[in-house]
C-alpha positions in Angstrom: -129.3 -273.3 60.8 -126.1 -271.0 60.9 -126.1 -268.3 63.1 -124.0 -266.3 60.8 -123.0 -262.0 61.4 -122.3 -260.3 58.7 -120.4 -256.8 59.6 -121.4 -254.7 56.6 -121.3 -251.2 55.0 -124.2 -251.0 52.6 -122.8 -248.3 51.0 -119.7 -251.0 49.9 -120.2 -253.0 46.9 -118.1 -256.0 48.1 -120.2 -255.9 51.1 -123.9 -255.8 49.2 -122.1 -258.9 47.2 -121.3 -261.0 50.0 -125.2 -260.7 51.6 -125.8 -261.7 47.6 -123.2 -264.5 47.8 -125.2 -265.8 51.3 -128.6 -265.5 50.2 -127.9 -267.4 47.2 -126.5 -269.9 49.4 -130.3 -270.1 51.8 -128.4 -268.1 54.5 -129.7 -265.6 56.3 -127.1 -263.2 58.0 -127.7 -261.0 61.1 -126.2 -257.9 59.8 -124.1 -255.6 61.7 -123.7 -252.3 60.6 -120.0 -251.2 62.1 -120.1 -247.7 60.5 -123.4 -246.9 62.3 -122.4 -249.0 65.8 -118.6 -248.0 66.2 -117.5 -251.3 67.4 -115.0 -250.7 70.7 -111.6 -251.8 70.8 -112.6 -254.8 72.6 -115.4 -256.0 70.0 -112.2 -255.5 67.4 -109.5 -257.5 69.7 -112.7 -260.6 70.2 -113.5 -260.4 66.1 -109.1 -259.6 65.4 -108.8 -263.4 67.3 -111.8 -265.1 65.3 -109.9 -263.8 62.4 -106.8 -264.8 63.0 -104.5 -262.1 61.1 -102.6 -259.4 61.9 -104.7 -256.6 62.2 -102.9 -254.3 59.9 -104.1 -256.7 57.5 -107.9 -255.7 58.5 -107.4 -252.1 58.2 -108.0 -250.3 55.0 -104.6 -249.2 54.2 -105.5 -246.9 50.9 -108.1 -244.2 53.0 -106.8 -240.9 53.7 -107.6 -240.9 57.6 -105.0 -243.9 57.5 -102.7 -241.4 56.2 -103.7 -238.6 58.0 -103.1 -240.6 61.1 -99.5 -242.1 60.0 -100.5 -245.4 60.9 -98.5 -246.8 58.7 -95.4 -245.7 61.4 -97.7 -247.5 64.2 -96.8 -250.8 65.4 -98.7 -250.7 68.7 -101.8 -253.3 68.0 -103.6 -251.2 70.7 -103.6 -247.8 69.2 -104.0 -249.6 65.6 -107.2 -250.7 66.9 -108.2 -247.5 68.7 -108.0 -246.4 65.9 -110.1 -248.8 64.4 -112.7 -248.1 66.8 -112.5 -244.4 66.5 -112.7 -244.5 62.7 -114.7 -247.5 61.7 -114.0 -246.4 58.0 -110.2 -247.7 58.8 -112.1 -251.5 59.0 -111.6 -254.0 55.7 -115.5 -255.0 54.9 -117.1 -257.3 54.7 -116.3 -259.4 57.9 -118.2 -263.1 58.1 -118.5 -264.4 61.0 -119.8 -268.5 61.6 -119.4 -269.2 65.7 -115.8 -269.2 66.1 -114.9 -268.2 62.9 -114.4 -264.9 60.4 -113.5 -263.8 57.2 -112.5 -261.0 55.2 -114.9 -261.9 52.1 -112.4 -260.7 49.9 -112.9 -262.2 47.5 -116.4 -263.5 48.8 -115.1 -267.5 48.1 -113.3 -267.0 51.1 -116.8 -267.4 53.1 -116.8 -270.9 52.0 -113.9 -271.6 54.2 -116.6 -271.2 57.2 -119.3 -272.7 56.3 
């Protein structure tokens, strides 16, 4: 069986649908609930590399502490991900994670690409 990690806001609807999306698939995700947990800057740099993408590509551009923060002037990957860290909110959802390898399920099809 998969050991798959699901990180998950249950108060996103893309989220709810990708633990949908896996159940309908007989998978059973752990689920880690980043917005709850706070995930450090080094969980973000382990899951940025099992990702493989840029991490401004990770962070919710559109939410007002993004602006209130004027990340968008930030090229520093460090203090992108502090920020990450210290705003959780800040973090694209849902993340999929199979072993050595994540996704942004967005759109959820993209989980296929690890299975």
């Amino acid at each position: 069986m998969q050991d798959i990690i699901v990180w998950h806001n249950p108060r996103c609807s893309k989220s709810r649908d990708a633990l949908t999306y896996l159940d309908k698939k007989g998978l059973i995700p752990t689920i880690y609930k980043y917005m709850d947990e706070n995930p450090s800057v080094d969980e973000l740099k382990e899951m940025l590399k099992l990702l493989n993408i840029d991490v401004r590509k990770w962070m919710r551009t559109k939410e007002d502490i993004y602006k209130e923060l004027n990340l968008k002037d930030i090229q520093d990957e460090d203090k992108l991900l502090e920020a990450m860290a210290n705003n959780p909110k800040l973090i694209e959802r849902p993340v999929v994670i199979n072993e050595k390898k994540a996704v942004i399920a967005r759109p959820l099809e993209n989980i296929d690409t690890i299975l």
